[in-house]
C-alpha positions as CSV (number, residue, x, y, z in Angstrom):
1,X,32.5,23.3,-18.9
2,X,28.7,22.5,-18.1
3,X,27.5,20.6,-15.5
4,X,26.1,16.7,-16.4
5,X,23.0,16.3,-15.0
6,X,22.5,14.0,-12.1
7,X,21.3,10.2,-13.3
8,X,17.4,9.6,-12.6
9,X,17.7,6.8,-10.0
10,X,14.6,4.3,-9.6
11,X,15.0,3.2,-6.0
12,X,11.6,2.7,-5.9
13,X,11.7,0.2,-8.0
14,X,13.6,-3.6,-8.0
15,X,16.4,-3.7,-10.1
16,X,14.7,-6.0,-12.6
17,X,12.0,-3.3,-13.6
18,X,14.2,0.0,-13.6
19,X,15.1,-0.7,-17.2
20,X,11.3,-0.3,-18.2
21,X,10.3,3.2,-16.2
22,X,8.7,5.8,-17.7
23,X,8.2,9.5,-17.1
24,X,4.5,9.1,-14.9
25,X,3.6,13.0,-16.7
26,X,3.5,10.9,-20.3
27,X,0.6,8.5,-19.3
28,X,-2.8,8.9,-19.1
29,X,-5.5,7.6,-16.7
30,X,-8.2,5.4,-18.1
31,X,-11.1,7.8,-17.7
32,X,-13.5,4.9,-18.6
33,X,-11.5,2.4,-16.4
34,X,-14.3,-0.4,-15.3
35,X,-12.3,-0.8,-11.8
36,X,-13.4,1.7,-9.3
37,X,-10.6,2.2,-6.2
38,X,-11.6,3.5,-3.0
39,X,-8.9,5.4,-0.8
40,X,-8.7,2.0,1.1
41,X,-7.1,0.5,-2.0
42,X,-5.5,3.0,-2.7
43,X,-3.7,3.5,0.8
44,X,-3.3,-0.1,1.2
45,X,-1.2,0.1,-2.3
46,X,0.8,2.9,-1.3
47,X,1.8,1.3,1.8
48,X,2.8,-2.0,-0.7
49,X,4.9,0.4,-2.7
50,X,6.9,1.7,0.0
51,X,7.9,-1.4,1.5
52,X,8.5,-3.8,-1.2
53,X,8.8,-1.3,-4.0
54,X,7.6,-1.9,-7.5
55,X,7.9,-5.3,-8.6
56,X,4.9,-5.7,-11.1
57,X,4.5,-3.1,-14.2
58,X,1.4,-1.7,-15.2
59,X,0.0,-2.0,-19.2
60,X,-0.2,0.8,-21.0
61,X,-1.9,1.4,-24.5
62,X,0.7,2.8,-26.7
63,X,-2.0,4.9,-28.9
64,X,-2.7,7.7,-26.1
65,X,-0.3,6.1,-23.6
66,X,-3.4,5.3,-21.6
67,X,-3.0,3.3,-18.5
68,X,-4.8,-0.4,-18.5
69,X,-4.0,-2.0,-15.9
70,X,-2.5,-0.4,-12.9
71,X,-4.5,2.9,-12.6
72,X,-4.9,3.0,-8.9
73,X,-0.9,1.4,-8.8
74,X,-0.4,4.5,-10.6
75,X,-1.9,6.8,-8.7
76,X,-0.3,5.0,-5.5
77,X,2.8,5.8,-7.2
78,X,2.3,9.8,-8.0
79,X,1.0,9.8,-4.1
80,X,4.5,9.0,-3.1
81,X,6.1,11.7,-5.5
82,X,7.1,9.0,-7.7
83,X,8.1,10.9,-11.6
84,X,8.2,7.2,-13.4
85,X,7.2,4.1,-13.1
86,X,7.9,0.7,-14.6
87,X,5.4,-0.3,-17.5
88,X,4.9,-2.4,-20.6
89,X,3.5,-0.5,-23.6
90,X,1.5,-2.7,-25.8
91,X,1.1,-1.8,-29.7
92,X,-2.9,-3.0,-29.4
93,X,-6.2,-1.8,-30.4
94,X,-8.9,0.2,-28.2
95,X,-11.1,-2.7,-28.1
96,X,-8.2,-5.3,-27.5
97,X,-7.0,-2.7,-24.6
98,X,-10.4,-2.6,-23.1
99,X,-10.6,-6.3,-23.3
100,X,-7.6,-7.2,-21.8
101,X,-7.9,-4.5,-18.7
102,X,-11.6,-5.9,-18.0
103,X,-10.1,-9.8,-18.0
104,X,-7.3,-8.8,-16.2
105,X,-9.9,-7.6,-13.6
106,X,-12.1,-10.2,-13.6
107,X,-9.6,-12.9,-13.8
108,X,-8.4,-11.6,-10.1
109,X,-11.8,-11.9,-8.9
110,X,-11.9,-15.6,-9.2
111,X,-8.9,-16.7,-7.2
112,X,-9.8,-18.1,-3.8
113,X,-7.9,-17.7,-0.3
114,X,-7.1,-20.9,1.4
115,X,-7.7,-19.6,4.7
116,X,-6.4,-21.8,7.0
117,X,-2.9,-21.0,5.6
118,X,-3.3,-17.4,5.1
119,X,-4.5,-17.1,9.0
120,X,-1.2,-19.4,9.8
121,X,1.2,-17.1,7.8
122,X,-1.0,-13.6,9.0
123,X,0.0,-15.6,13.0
124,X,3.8,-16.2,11.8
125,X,4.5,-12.1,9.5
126,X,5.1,-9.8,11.3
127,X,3.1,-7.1,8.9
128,X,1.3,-3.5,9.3
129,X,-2.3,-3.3,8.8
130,X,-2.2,-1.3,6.4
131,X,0.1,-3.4,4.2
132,X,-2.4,-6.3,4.4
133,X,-5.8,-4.6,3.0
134,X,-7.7,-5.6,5.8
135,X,-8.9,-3.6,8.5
136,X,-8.2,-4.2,12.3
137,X,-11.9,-5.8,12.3
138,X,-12.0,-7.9,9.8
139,X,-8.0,-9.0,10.8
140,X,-9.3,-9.7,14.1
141,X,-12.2,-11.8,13.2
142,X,-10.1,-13.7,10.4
143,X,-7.7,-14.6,13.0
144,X,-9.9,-15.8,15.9
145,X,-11.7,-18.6,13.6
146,X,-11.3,-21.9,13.2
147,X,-10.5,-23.1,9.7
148,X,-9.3,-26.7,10.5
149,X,-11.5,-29.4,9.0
150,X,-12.9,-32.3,10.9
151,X,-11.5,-35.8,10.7
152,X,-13.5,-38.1,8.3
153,X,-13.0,-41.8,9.5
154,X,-13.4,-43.6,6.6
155,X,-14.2,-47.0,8.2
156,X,-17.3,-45.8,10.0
157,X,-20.8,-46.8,8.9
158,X,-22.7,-44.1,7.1
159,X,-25.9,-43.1,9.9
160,X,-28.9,-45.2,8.7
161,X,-32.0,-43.2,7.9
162,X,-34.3,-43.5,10.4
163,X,-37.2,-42.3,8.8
164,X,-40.1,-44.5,8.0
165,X,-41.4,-45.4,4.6
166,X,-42.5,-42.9,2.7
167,X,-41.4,-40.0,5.3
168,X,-38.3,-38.1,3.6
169,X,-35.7,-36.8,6.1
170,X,-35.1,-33.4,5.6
171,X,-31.6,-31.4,6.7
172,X,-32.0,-29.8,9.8
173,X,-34.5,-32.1,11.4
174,X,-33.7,-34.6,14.2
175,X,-31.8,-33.6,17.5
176,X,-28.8,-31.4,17.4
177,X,-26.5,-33.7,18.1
178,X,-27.1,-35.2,14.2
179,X,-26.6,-31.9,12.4
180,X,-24.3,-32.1,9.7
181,X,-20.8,-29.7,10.2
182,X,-20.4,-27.2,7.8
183,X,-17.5,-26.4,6.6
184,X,-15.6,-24.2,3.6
185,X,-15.0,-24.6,0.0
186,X,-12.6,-26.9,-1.5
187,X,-12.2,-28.4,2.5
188,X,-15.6,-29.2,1.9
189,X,-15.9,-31.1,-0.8
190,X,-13.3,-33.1,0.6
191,X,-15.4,-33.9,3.3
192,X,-18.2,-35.3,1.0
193,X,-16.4,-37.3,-1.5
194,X,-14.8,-39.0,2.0
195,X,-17.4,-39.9,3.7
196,X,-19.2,-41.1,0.6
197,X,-16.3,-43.5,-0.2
198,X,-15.2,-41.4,-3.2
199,X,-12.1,-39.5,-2.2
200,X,-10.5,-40.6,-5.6
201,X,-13.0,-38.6,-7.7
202,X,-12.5,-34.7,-8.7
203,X,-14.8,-32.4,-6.9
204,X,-16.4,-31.9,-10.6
205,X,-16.8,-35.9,-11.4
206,X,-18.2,-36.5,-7.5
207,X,-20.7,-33.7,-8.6
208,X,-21.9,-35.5,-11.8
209,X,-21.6,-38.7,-10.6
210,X,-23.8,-38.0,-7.7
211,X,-26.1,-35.9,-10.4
212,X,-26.4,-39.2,-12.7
């Protein structure tokens, strides 16, 4: 009587994904792939895949199975002595492929950390370096500055311009003591719209208005 071959197990990968793994050998890489990764990225992903597994798929282009988004994932993945991974194959043009792989990039790009609670949760993990994709530098640096925003009190009078007429006051000038306090992003805008009296406005519609 022969012998049944063992069951390929996916470990590696969370239950919700296993039913989508593919032989690795089948794909090809995107040899024109707009994303360049470093062995940084790719380290930092291989150290992702070990602890948490695989829990996003990557996009592959049916026509030539060519990998579109998850190249260095995939490579992560083969580091590790993976033989399959979990993807999507999409029935799409080359163009349409290309497109979506470059959006998909760019798209990531654009996302902003809100640093005062990414520092708080780094503080509260308990997480290897080399899972985060920072280095012990930059870690170091992140966690030893001050994100917090200063208190706006709404009720105070807005300083007076002391300069004479005709004279413009210019930022920077005066003592030190009257130099504005910088701070980040979003946290500043806040700040603005505040002490100008227009916390209900939209960043965007403070910006106009202030523009008109």
């Amino acid at each position: 009587m022969p012998r049944k071959s063992k069951p390929t197990t996916f470990d590696y990968i969370v239950p919700q994904l296993q039913s989508l793994a593919i032989p690795i050998a089948d794909l090809e890489f995107d040899t024109k792939n707009t994303r360049r990764h470093g062995k940084k990225n790719v380290e930092g992903l291989r150290a992702s895949l070990q602890r948490f597994k695989q829990y996003l798929p990557i996009i592959v282009q049916e026509e030539g199975m060519v990998i579109r988004i998850g190249n260095c994932r995939t490579q992560a993945a083969l580091d590790l002595g993976w033989t399959h991974i979990a993807a999507v194959v999409v029935p799409e043009s080359g163009v349409d492929a290309v497109a979506r792989a470059i959006t998909d990039n760019r798209l990531g790009e654009l996302g902003e950390w809100d640093w005062a609670v990414l520092t708080e949760s780094l503080q509260e993990q308990e997480l290897g370096l080399d899972e985060l994709g920072w280095d012990p530098e930059e870690l170091s640096a992140l966690l030893e500055t001050d994100f917090s925003v200063p208190e706006v009190d709404l009720d105070d009078e807005p300083p007076q311009d002391s300069s004479a007429p005709g004279e413009s006051s210019e930022l920077g000038a005066g003592s030190s003591d009257k130099q504005p306090t910088l701070t980040l992003g979003v946290e500043a805008s806040k700040v603005l719209r505040a002490s100008a009296g227009r916390a209900d406005l939209s960043p965007d519609a403070y910006v106009l208005s202030e523009l008109a």
